[in-house]
C-alpha positions as CSV (number, residue, x, y, z in Angstrom):
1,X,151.2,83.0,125.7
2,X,148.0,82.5,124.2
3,X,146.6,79.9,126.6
4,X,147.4,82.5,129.2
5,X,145.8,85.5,127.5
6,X,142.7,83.1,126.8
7,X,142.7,82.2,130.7
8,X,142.9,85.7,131.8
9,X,140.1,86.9,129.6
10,X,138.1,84.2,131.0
11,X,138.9,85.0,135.0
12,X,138.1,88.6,133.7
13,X,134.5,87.8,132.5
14,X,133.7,85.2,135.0
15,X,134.5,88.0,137.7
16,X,132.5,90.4,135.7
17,X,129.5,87.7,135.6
18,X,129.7,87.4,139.3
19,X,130.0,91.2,140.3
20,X,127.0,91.6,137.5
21,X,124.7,89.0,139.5
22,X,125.6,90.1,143.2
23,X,124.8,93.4,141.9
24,X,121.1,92.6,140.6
25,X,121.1,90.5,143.8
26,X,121.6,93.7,146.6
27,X,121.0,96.6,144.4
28,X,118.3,95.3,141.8
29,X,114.9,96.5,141.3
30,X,113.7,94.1,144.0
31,X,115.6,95.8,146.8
32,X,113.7,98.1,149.2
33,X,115.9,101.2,149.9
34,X,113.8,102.9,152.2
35,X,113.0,100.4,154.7
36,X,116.0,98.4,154.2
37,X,119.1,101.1,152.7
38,X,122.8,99.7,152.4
39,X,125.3,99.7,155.0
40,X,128.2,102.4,154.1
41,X,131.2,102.1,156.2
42,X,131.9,105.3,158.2
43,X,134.8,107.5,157.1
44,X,135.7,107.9,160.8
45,X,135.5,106.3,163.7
46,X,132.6,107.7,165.7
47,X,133.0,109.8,169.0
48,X,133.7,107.9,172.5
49,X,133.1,108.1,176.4
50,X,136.0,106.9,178.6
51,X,137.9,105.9,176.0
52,X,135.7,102.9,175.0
53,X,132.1,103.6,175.3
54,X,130.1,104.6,172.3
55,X,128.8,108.6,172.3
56,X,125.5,107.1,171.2
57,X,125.0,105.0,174.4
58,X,124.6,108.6,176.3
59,X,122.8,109.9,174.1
60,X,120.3,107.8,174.0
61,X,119.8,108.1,178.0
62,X,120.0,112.3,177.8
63,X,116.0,112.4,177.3
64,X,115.2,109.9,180.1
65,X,117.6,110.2,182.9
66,X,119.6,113.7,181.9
67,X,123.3,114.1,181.9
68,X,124.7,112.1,184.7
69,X,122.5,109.3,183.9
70,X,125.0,107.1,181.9
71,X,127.4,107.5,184.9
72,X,125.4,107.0,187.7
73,X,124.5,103.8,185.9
74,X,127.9,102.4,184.9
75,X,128.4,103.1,188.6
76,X,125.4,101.7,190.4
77,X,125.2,98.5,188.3
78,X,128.6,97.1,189.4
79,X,127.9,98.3,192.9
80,X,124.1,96.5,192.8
81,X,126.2,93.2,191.5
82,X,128.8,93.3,194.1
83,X,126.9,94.4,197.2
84,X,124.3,91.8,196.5
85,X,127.1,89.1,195.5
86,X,126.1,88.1,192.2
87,X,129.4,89.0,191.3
88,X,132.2,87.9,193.2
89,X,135.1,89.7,193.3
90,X,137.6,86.6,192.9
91,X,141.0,87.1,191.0
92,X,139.5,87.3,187.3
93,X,137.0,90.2,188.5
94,X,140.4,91.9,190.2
95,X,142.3,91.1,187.1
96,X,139.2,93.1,185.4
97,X,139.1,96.2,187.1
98,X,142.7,96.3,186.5
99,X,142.7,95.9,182.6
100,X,139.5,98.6,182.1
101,X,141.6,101.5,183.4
102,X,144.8,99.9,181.8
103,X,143.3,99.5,178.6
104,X,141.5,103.3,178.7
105,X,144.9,104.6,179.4
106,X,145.9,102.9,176.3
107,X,143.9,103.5,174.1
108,X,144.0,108.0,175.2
109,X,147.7,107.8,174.9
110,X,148.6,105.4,171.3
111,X,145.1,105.6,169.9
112,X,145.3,108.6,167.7
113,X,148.9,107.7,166.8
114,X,147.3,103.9,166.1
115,X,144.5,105.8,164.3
116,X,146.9,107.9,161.9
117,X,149.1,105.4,161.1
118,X,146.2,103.1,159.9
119,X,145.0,105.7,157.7
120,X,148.0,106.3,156.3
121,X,148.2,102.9,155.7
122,X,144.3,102.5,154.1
123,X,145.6,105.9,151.6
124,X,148.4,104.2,150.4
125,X,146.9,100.6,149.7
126,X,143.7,103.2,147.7
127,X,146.5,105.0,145.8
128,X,148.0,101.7,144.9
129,X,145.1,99.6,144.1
130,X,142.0,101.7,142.7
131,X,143.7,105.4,141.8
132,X,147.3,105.0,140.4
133,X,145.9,101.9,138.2
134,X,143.0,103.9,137.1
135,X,145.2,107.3,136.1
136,X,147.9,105.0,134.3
137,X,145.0,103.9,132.3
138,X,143.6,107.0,131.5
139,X,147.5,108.2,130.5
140,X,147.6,105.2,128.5
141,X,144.1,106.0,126.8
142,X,145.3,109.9,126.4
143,X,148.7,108.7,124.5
144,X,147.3,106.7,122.2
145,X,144.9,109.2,121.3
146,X,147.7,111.9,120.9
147,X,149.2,109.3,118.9
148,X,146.1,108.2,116.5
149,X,145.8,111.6,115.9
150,X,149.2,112.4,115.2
151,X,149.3,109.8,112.8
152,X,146.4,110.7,110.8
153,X,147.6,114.4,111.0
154,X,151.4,113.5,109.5
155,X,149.6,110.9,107.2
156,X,147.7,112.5,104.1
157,X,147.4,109.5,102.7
158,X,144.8,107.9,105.1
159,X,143.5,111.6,105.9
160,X,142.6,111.6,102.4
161,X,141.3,108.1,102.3
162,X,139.4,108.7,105.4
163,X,137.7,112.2,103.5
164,X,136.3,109.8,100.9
165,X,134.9,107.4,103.0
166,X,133.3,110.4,104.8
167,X,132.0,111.7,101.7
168,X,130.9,108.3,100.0
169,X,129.0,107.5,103.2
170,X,127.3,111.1,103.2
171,X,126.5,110.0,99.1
172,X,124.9,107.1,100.5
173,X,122.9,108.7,103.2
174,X,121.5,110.8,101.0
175,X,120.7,108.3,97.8
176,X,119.0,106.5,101.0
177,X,116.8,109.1,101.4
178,X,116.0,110.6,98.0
179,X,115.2,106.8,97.3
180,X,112.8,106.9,100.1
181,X,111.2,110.1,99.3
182,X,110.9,109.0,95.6
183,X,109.0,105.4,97.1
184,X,106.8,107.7,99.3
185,X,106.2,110.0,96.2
186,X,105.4,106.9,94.0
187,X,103.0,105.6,96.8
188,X,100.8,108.9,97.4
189,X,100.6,109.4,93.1
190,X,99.2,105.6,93.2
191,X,96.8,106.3,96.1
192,X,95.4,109.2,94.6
193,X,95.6,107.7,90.9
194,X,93.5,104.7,92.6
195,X,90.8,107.4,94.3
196,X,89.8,109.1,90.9
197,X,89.4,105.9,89.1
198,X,87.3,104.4,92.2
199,X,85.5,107.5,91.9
200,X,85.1,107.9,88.7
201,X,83.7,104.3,87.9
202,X,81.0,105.2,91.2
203,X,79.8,108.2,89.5
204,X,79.4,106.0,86.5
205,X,77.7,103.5,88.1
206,X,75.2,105.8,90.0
207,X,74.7,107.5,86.7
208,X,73.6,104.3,85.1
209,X,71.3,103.5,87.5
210,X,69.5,106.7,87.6
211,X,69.0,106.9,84.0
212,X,67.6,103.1,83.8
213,X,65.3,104.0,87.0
214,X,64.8,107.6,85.4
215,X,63.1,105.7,81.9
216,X,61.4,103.2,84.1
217,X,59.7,105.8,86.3
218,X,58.5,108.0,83.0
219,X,57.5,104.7,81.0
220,X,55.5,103.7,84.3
221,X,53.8,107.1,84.1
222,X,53.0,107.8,80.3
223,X,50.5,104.0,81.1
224,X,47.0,105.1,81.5
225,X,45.0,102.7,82.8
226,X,42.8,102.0,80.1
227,X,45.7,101.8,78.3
228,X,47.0,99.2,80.4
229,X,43.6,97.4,80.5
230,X,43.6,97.2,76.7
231,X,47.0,95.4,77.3
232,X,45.9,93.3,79.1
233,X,42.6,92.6,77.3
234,X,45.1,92.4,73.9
235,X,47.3,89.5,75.7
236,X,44.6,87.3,76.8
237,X,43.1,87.6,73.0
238,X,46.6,86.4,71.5
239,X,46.5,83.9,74.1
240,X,43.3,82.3,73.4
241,X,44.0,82.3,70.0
242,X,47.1,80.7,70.4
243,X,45.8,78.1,72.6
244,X,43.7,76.3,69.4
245,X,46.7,76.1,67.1
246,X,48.8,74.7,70.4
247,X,46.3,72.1,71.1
């Protein structure tokens, strides 16, 4: 039993493969629609001349040779053929012009009666294949709903249980977010801690330098020269005197 259930799930998925890849194939992204749109079957069988003959085939000689055009030509060609004797009237061509009225006659008289009985037929093989399969499924899908439900309803046990599990994933939801609040909270405080000290040790450090280029500037000033020449004068006298005692 389980070999068979294993075998059926994998005809079922290799069908499903298939249909998936024929599908990308014909109606993918690839596929050009307008120039090239698919081929629907028609629900009915289009409208006929003499039984046989397409309605299209007239139409499509209305604009050029009018009404009558279509019969004068189904006329004049096999007169054209047979008056000029490229087509012989032997047996088979007798046997011919025998079987076209024959088989017109046919097909006004049984055709609709052929035609009804095939749709019939074509209803019944839809109802048994695609629709009564697909509403037994969804009455299958609807009962065990209705009885899901009704087993939860007459069951306050696993109502109950299923409450708390409700609940306890609601609790963790929201621990989940206060958590990510409080990290986001924790993260602006740091950034903003981090800007006043950054900002606090610049104003420190322009501070410093403008007070050492502040006593620079005013000890540059308060020099006279002749101040600064009698430094100079004073260093070269130490020097010379300390050149003797080096020597």
């Amino acid at each position: 039993m389980e070999a068979w259930k294993e075998q059926t799930k994998t005809g079922l998925s290799s069908v499903t493969e298939r249909f998936e890849r024929l599908h990308e194939i014909y109606y993918g992204k690839d596929r050009d629609f307008t120039n090239y749109p698919p081929v629907k079957m028609q629900p009915h069988m289009p409208k006929v001349r003499l039984g046989i003959l397409p309605d299209s085939w007239f139409q499509a000689f209305y604009n050029k040779t009018g009404v009558l055009g279509p019969y004068i030509l189904a006329l004049g060609v096999p007169t054209f053929l047979i008056s000029k004797e490229y087509w012989v009237l032997d047996p088979e061509g007798m046997v011919l012009l025998v079987s076209v009225p024959a088989l017109i006659a046919f097909v006004k008289k049984y055709g609709q009666r052929i035609k009804e009985m095939e749709a019939k037929k074509a209803n019944e093989l839809n109802e048994s294949v695609i629709v009564r399969p697909i509403e037994a499924a969804k009455d299958s899908g609807r009962d065990l709903v209705r009885l899901t439900e009704s087993q939860l309803q007459s069951s306050p046990i696993v109502f109950e249980e299923a409450f708390k599990a409700k609940r306890e994933i609601l609790d963790l939801q929201l621990e989940e977010e206060y958590r990510r609040r409080l990290a986001e909270v924790a993260r602006t405080v740091e950034r903003r801690m981090t800007y006043h000290v950054e900002l606090a040790a610049a104003k420190k450090s322009f501070q410093q330098q403008h007070l050492v280029q502040w006593v620079l500037d005013g000890v540059t000033k308060s020099i006279t020269p002749q101040q600064e020449k009698e430094a100079i004068q004073q260093c070269i006298r130490e020097l010379r005197a300390l050149a003797p005692k080096t020597a």
